[in-house]
C-alpha positions as CSV (number, residue, x, y, z in Angstrom):
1,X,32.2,-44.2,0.6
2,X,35.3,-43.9,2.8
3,X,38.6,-42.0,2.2
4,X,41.9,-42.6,3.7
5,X,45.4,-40.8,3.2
6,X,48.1,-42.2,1.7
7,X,51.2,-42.1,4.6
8,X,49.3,-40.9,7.1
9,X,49.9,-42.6,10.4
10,X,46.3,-43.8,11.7
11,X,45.4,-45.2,15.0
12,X,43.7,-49.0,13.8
13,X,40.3,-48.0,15.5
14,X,40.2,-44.9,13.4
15,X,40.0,-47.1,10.3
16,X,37.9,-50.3,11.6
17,X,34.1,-49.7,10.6
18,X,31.8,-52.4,11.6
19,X,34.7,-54.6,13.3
20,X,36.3,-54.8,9.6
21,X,39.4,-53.0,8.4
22,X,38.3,-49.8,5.9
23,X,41.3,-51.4,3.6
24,X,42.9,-54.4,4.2
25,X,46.6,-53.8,3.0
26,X,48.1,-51.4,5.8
27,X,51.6,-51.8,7.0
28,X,52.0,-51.1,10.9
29,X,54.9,-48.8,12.0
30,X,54.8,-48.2,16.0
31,X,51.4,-49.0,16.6
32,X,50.2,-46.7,13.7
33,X,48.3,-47.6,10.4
34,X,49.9,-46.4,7.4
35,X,48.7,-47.4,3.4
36,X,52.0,-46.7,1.1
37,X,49.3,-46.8,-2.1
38,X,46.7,-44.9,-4.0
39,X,43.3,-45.4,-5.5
40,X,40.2,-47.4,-4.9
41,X,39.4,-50.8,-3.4
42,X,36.1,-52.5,-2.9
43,X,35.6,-53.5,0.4
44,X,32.5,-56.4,0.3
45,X,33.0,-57.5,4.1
46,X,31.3,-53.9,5.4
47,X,27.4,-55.0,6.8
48,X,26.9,-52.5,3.7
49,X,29.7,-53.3,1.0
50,X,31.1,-50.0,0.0
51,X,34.0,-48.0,-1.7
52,X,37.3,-47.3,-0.3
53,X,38.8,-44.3,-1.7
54,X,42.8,-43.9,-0.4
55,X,43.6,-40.4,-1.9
56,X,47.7,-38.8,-2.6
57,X,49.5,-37.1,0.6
58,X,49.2,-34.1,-1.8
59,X,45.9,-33.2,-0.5
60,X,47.7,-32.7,3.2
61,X,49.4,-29.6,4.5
62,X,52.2,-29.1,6.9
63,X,49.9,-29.6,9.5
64,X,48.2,-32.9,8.3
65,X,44.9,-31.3,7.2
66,X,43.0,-32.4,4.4
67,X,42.5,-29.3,2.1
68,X,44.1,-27.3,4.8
69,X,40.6,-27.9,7.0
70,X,39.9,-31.9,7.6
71,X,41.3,-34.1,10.2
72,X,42.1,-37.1,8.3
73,X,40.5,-39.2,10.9
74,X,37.6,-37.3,10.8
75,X,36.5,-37.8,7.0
76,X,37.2,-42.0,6.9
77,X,33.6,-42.6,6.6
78,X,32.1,-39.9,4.5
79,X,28.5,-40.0,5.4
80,X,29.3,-40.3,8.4
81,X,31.5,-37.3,8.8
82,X,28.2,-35.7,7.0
83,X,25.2,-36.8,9.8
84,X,27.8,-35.7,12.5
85,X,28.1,-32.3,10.5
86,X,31.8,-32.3,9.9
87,X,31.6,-31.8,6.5
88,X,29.0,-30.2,4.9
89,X,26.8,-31.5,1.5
90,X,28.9,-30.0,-0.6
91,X,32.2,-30.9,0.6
92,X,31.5,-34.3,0.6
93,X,30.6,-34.4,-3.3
94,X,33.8,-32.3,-3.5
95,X,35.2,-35.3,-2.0
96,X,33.1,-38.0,-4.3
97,X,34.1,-36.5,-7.4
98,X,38.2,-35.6,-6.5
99,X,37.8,-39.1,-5.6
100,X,36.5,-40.6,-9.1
101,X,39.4,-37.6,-11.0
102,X,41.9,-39.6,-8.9
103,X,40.6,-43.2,-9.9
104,X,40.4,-42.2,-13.5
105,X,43.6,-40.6,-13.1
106,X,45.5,-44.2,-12.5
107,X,43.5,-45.3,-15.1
108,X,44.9,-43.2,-17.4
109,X,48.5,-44.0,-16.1
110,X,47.5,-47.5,-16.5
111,X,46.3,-47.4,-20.0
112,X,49.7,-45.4,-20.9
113,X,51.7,-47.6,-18.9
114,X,50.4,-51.1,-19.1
115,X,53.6,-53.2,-18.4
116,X,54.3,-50.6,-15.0
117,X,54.9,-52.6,-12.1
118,X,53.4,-50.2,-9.4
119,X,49.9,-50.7,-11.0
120,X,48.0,-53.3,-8.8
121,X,44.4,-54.6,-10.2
122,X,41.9,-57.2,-9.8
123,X,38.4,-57.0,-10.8
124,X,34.9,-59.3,-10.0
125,X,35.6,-61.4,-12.3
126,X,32.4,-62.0,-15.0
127,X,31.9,-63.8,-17.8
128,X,28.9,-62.8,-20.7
129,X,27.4,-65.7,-22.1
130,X,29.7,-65.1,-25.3
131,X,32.4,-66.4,-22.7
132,X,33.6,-62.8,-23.2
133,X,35.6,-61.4,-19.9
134,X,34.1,-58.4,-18.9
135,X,37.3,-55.7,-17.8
136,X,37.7,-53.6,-15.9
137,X,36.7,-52.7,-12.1
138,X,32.9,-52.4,-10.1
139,X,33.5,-48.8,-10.1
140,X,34.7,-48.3,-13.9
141,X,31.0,-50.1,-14.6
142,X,29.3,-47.7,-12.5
143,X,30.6,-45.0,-14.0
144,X,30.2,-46.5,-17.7
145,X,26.8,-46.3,-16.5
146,X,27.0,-42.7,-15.2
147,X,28.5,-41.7,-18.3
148,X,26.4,-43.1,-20.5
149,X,23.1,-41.6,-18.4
150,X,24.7,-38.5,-18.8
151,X,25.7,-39.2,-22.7
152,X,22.9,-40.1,-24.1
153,X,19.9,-37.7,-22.8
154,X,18.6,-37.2,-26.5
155,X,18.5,-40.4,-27.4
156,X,16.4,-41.6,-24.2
157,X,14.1,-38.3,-24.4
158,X,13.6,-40.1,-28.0
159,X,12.8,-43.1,-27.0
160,X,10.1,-42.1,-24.6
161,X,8.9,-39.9,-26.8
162,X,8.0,-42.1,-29.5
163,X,6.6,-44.7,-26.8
164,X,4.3,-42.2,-25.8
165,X,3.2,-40.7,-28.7
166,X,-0.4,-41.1,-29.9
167,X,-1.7,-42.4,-26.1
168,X,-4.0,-39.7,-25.8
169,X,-5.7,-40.4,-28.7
170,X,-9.3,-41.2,-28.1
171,X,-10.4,-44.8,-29.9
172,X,-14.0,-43.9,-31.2
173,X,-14.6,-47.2,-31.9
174,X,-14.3,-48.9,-28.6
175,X,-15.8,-45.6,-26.8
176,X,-19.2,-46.3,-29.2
177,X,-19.5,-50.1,-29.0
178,X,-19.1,-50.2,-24.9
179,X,-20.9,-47.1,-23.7
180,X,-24.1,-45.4,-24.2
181,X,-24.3,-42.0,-25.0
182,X,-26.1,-39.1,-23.4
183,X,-28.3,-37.2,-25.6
184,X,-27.8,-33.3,-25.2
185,X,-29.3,-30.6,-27.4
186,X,-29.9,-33.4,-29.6
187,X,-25.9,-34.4,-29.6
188,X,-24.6,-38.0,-27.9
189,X,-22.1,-37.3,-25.5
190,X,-19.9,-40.1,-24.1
191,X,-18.6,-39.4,-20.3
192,X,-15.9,-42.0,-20.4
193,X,-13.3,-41.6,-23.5
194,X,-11.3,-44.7,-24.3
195,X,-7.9,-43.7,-25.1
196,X,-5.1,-46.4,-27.4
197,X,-4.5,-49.0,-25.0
198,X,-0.6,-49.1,-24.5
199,X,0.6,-52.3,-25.9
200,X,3.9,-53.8,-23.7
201,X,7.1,-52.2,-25.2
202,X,10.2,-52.9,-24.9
203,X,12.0,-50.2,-25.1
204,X,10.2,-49.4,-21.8
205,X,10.9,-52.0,-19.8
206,X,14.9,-51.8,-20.7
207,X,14.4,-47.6,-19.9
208,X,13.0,-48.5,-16.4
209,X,15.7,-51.2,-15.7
210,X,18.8,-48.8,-16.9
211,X,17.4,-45.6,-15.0
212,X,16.3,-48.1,-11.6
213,X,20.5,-48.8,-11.6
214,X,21.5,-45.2,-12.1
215,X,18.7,-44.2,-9.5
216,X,20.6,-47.1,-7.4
217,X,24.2,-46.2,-7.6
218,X,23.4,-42.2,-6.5
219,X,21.2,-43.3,-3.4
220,X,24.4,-46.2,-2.5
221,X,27.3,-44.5,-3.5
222,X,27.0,-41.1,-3.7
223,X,27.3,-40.7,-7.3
224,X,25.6,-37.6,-8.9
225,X,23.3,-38.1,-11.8
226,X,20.0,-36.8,-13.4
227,X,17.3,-39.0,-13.8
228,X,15.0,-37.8,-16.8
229,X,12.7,-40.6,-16.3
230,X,8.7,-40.0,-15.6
231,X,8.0,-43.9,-15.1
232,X,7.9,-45.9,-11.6
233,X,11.1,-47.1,-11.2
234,X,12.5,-50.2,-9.5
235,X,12.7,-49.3,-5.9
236,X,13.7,-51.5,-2.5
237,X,13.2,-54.4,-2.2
238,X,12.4,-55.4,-5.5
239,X,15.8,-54.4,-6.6
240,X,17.2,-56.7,-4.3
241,X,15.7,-59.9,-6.2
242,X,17.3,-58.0,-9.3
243,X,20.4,-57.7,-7.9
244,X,20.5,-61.1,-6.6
245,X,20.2,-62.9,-10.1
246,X,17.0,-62.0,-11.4
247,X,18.1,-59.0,-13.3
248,X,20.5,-61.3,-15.2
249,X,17.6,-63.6,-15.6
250,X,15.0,-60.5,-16.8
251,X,17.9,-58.9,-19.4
252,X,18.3,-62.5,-21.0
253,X,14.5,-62.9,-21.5
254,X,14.4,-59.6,-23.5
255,X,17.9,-59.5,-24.9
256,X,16.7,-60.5,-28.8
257,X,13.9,-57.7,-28.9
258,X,16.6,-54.8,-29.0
259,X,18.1,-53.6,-32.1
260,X,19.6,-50.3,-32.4
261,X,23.4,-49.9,-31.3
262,X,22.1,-47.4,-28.4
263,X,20.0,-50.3,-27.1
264,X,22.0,-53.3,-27.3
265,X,24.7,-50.9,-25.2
266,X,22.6,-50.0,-22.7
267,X,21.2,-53.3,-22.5
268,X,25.3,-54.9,-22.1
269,X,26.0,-51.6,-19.2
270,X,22.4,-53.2,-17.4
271,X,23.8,-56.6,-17.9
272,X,27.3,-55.7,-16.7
273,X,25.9,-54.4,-13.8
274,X,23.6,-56.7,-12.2
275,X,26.7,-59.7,-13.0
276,X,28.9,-57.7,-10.9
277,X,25.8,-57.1,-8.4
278,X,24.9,-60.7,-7.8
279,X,28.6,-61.6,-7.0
280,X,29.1,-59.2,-4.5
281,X,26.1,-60.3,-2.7
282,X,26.5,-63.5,-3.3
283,X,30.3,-63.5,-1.9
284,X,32.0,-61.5,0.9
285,X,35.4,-62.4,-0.3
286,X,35.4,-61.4,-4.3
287,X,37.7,-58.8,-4.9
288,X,38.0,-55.6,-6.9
289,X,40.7,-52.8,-6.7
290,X,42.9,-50.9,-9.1
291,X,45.8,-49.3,-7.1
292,X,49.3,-47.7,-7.8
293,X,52.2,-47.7,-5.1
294,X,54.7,-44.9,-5.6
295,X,51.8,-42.3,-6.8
296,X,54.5,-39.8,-7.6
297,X,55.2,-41.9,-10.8
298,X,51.1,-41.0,-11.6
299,X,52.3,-37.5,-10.8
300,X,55.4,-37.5,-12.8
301,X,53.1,-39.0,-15.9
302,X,50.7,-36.3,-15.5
303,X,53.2,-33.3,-16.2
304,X,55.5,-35.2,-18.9
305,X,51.7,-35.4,-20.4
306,X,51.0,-31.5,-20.2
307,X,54.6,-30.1,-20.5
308,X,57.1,-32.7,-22.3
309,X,58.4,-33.8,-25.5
310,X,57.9,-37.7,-26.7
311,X,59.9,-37.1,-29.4
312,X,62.7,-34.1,-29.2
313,X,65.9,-34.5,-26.7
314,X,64.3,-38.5,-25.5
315,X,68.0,-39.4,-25.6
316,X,68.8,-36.7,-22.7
317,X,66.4,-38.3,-20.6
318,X,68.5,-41.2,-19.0
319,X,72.1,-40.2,-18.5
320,X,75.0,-41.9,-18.1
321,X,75.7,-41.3,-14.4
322,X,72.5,-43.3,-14.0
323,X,70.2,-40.6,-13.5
324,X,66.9,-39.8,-15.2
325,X,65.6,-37.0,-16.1
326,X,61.7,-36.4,-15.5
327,X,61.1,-34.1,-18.3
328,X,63.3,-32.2,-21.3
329,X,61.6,-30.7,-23.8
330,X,63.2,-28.1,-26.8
331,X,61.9,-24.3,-26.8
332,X,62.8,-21.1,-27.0
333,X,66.4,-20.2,-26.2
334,X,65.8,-17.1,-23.6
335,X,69.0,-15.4,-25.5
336,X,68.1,-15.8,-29.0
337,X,64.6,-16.2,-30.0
338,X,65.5,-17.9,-33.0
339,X,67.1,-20.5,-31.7
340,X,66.1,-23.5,-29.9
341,X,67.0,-24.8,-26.3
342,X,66.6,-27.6,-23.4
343,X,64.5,-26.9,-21.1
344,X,65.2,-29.1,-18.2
345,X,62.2,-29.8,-15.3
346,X,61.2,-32.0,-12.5
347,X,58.3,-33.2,-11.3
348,X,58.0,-32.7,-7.3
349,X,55.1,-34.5,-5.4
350,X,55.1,-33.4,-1.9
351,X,53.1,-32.4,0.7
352,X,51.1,-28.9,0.0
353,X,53.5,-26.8,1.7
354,X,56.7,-28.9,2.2
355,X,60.2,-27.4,1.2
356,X,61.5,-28.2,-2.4
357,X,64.7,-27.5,-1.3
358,X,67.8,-29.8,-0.2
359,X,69.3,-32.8,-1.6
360,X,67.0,-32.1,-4.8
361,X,68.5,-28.9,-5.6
362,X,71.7,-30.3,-6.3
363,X,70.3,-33.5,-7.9
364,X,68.9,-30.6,-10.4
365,X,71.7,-28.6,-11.1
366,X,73.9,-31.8,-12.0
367,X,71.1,-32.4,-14.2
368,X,71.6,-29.7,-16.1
369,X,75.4,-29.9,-16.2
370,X,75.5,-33.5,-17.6
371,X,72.7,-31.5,-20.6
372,X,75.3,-29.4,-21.4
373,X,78.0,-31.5,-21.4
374,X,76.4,-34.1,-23.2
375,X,75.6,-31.5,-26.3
376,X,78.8,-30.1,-26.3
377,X,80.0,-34.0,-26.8
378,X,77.9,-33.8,-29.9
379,X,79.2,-30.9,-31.5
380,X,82.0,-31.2,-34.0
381,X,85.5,-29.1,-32.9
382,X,84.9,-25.6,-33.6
383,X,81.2,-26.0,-34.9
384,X,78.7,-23.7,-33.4
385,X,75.9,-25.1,-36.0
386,X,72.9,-27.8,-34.3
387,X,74.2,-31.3,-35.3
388,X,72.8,-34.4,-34.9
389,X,70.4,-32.8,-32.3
390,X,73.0,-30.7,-30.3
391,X,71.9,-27.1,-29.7
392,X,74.4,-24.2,-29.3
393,X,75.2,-24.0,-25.5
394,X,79.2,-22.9,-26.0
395,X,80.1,-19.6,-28.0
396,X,83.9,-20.8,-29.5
397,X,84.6,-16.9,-29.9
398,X,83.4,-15.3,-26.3
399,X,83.5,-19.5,-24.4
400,X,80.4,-18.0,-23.0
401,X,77.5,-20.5,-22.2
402,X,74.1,-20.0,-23.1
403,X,71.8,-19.9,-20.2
404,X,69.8,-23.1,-19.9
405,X,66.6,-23.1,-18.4
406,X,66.0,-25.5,-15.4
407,X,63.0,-26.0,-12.7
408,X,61.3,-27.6,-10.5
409,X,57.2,-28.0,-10.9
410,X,55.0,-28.9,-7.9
411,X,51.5,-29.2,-7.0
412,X,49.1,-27.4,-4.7
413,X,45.7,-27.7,-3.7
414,X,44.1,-24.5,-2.4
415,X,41.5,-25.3,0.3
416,X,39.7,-22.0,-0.5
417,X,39.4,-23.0,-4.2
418,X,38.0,-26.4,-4.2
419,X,36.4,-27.4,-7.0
420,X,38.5,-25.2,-9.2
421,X,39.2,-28.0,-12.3
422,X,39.7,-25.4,-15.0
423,X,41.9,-23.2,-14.1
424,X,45.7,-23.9,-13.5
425,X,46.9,-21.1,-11.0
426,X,50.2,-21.5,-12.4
427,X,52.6,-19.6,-10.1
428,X,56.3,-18.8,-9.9
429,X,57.7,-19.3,-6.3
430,X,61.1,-18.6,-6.0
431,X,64.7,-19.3,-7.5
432,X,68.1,-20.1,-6.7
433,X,71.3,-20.0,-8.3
434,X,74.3,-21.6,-7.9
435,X,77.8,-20.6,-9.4
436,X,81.6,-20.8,-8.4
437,X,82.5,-16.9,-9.2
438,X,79.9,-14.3,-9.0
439,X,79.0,-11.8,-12.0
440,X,79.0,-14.2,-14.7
441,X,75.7,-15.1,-16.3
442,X,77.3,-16.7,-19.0
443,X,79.6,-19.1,-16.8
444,X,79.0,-23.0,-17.1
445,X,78.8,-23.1,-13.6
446,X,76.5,-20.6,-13.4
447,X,73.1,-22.4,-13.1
448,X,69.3,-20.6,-11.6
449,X,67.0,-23.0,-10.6
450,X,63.5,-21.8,-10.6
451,X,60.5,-23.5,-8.9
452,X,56.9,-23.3,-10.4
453,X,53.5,-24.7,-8.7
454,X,50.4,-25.3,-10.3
455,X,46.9,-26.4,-9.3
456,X,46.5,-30.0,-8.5
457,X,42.8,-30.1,-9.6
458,X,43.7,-28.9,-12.9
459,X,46.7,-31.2,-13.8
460,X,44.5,-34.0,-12.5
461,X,41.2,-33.4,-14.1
462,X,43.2,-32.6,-17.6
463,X,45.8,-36.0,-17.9
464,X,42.2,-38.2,-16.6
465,X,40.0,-36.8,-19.7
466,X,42.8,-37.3,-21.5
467,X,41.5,-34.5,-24.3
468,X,45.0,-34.1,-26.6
469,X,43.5,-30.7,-27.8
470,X,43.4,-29.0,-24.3
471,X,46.8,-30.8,-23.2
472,X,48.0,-29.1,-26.7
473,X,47.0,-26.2,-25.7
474,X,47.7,-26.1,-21.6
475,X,51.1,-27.0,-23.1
476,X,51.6,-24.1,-25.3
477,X,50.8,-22.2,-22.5
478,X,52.8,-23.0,-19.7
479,X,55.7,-23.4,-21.8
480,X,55.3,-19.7,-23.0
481,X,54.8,-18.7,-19.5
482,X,58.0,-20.7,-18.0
483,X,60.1,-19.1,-20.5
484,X,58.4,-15.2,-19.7
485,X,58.8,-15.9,-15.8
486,X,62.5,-17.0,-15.9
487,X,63.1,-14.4,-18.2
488,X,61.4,-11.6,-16.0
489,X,64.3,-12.9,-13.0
490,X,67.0,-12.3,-15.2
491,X,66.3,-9.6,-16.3
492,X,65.4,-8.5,-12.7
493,X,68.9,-9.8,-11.7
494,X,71.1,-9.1,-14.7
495,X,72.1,-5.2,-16.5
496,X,72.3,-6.5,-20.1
497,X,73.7,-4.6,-23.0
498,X,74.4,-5.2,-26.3
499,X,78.2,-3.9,-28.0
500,X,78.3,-2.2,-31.4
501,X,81.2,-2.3,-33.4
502,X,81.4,-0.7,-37.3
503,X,82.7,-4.0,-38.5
504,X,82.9,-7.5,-37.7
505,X,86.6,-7.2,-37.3
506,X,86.3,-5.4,-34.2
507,X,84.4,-7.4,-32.2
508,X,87.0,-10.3,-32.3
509,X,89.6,-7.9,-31.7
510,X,87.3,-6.2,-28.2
511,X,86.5,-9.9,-27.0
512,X,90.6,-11.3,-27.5
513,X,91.8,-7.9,-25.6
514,X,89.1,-8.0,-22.8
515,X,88.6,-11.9,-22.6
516,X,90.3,-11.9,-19.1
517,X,88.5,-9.2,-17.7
518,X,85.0,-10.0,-19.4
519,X,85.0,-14.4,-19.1
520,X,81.5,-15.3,-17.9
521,X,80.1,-12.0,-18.7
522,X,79.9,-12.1,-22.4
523,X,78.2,-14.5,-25.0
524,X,77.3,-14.0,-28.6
525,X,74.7,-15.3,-31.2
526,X,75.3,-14.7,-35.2
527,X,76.5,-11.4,-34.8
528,X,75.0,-9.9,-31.4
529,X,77.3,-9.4,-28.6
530,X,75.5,-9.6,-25.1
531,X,77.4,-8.2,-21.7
532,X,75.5,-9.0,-19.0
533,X,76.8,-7.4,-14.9
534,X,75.3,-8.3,-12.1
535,X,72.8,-5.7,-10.3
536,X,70.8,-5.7,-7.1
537,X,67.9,-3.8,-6.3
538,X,68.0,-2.6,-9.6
539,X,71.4,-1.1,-8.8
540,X,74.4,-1.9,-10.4
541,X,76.6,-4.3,-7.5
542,X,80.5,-3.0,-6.7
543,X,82.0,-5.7,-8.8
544,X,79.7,-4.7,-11.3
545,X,80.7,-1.4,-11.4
546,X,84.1,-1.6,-11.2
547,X,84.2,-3.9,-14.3
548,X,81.9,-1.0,-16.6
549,X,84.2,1.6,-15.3
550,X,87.4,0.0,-16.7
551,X,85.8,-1.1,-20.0
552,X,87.7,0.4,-22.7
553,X,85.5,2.6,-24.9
554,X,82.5,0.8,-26.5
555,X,79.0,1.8,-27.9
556,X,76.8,0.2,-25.2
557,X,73.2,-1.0,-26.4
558,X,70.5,-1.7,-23.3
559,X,69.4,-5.2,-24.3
560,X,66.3,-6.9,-22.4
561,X,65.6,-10.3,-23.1
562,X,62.4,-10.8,-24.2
């Protein structure tokens, strides 16, 4: 197998194997080698045909190292990179399977996606005898293959099982009427004990083909399976004849003597294969790829899959500057827990390492300013209620904004945790704010920006299973702990108390005497009246202080929000 990066500049001779290009589709940019794509690509001109791999720029750090260890150049051919001992064993099957997650990845994206104009596919074209096109791509059947190896353990242990059972047997008949016995202590004895005869079965014969392919595609491609399988298989060269037609010819002798669903599929998978096989071999310019340009879109799909909303707030998503929004979702407002808000996010596919920071912070926050201004559109004058999807961002009585919740979400890929495909390391970077007047939480200008990264791995490996249940649930989850981290910075930055009055009467008449002093700093929700000062270090700022100490006399209530 080989591997390049996507948008890493290459010297040509570093990806020429065998006087042939690893992949054929590079774009030269002073004297360099860059591919502008990702995902896999068949190369049949190598003296041994073989997989091309081109993996996302996210697996490179600020100093171009794969995984934060590999020179790029180093790991193009992988078993090479192996006999030379830079890479171990293991880290090249790291490399085979975060290869296969990112293939089965775009296929994902495809299958969501299927009129997207960054996807790029051609397959070996084949034809069943049912003038049936066979889909898909040589690696999708190897791995149909794979999968159903790996699938279907019980039913093969069955199978055998019940071909083998009664061969042990002696056959007193034929062991009388062709020997002559030994007489000892008056008993005959027989030295040589005819057992059944095993009769030709089929079910063998289709075993030893399937298992011979599986056997094939781990000592060619790398592939890791486990071959249960105590008969002789089909080893070089004689799977060479098969590949080159006669394993077509064999499966079409004994297609009709298979019955059972389990058996006509593995028999089709065998088929499949051995098509595919003799084409390749039988043609060094057949073709076979399935490719995205612009991976980020994959990347973008992969959280909208985990984290968004295909329903709620849609109509947010593309706003009337022209901008879109990568994801919007409704949850729970971090003021009032009974209440609903936007949460606004995008997706940001970098390098591991690179700065967020720049020209997308302030695409961001005028994300979240056109939200707000497009709900407060949608409310009726005066009405504070939810109407036609609008959520309560503007308090009429305080003209205090609710605080909307808005961040950024990149990827990482730990080179001290490869191999780590269950567990999300979800992490809360940093944050930024930006306002026009300081001290006023509740100010519409008034906008933090936090930025959250989360393991690659586990993002990838969860949107390619494509398993609703565990997206359900990685969803619930990281929403819950988006909400608990932004809430934990304001809190952090932000002395919040809640103001008690004996009646209702009296905080209209406290906000319409104070509103000057107190704009920005208050908001209310039902009957709750929030003031929130800035503090830092856990202190209290000047401004802050200066605006408690001339507050005219009011029961204060801490209030954390929670």
């Amino acid at each position: 197998m080989k591997i390049l990066i996507e948008d890493y500049a290459y010297n040509e001779k570093d990806v020429t194997i065998d006087g042939v290009h690893v992949f054929p589709f590079e774009a030269a940019n002073g004297g360099k080698v860059k591919y502008d794509r990702v995902g896999y690509f068949f190369n049949p001109r190598f003296a041994k045909p073989d997989c091309v791999f081109i993996l996302p720029k996210v697996v490179l750090d600020e100093r171009n190292k794969v995984f934060g260890r590999y020179d790029p150049k180093a790991i193009v051919d992988i078993d090479a990179s192996v006999e030379d001992e830079k890479l171990t064993k293991e880290e090249r099957d790291f490399l085979y399977g975060f290869s296969v997650w990112i293939f089965r990845a775009i296929a994902e994206y495809r299958r969501l996606n299927k009129d997207s104009s960054i996807i790029h596919q051609e397959a070996i074209a084949a034809v069943d005898k049912t003038n049936r096109a066979i889909e898909g791509t040589w690696l999708e059947l190897m791995l149909a293959v794979l999968r159903c190896c790996d699938d279907n353990r019980d039913f093969f242990m069955f199978v055998m099982k019940n071909i083998h059972s009664g061969y042990n047997k002696i056959n007193w008949r034929r062991t009388i009427s062709s020997q002559t016995a030994w007489i000892s202590k008056g008993k005959p004895m027989y030295l040589d004990l005819v057992n059944r005869k095993k009769q030709i079965n089929f079910d063998e014969e289709l075993l030893v083909i399937f298992f011979s392919i599986v056997q094939y595609i781990c000592d060619t491609y790398g592939f890791k399976a486990k071959v249960n399988c105590n008969y002789r298989l089909i080893t070089q060269p004689r799977f060479e004849r098969y590949l080159n037609g006669y394993g077509c010819t064999r499966l079409r002798q004994i297609k009709y003597r298979y019955f059972t669903d389990k058996s006509i599929e593995v028999w089709r998978l065998c088929y499949d294969f051995f098509d595919r096989a003799s084409q390749i071999h039988s043609s060094r310019d057949c073709k076979d790829y399935l490719l995205v340009t612009s991976f980020y879109h994959v990347f973008e799909s992969m959280i909208e899959e985990l984290i968004g909303d295909k329903n709620a707030a849609q109509r947010m998503k593309k706003q009337k500057d022209g901008k879109v929004l990568d994801h919007i979702y409704p949850y729970t407002s971090l003021v009032n827990p009974e209440e609903n808000m936007l949460y606004i996010a995008d997706s940001k596919y970098y390098h591991v390492g690179s700065d967020v920071r720049g020209e997308s912070l302030f695409k961001q926050f005028t994300y979240a300013k056109n939200v707000i201004q497009y709900n407060i559109d949608s409310l009726p004058e005066n009405n504070e209620r939810d109407i036609d999807g609008a959520l309560p961002y503007r308090d009429n009585l305080t003209e205090g904004y609710n605080i909307t919740p808005n961040f950024f979400i990149s990827a990482k890929i730990d080179g001290d945790r490869l191999g780590e495909y269950n567990v999300s390391h979800l992490a809360h970077v940093d944050d930024v704010c930006s306002r026009h007047f300081i001290n006023r939480l509740f100010d519409r200008d008034t906008l933090w920006l936090s930025h959250f990264s989360v393991n690659f791995l586990y993002v990838l490996s969860l949107y390619a299973a494509a398993d609703e249940g565990a997206k359900k649930q990685f969803r619930d989850a990281t929403r819950f702990r988006f909400r608990a981290a932004i809430i934990k910075l304001l809190n952090r930055k932000y002395k919040i108390w809640r103001l008690l009055f004996e009646h209702p009467s009296d905080m209209y008449d406290f906000v319409n005497r104070n509103f000057r002093r107190l704009a920005g700093k208050m908001f209310r929700y039902d009957d709750v009246l929030l003031l929130a000062l800035d503090v830092e270090n856990g202190v209290l700022t000047e401004d802050s202080e200066a605006v408690l100490a001339k507050l005219e006399k009011v029961t204060l209530e801490p209030y954390t929000l929670e």
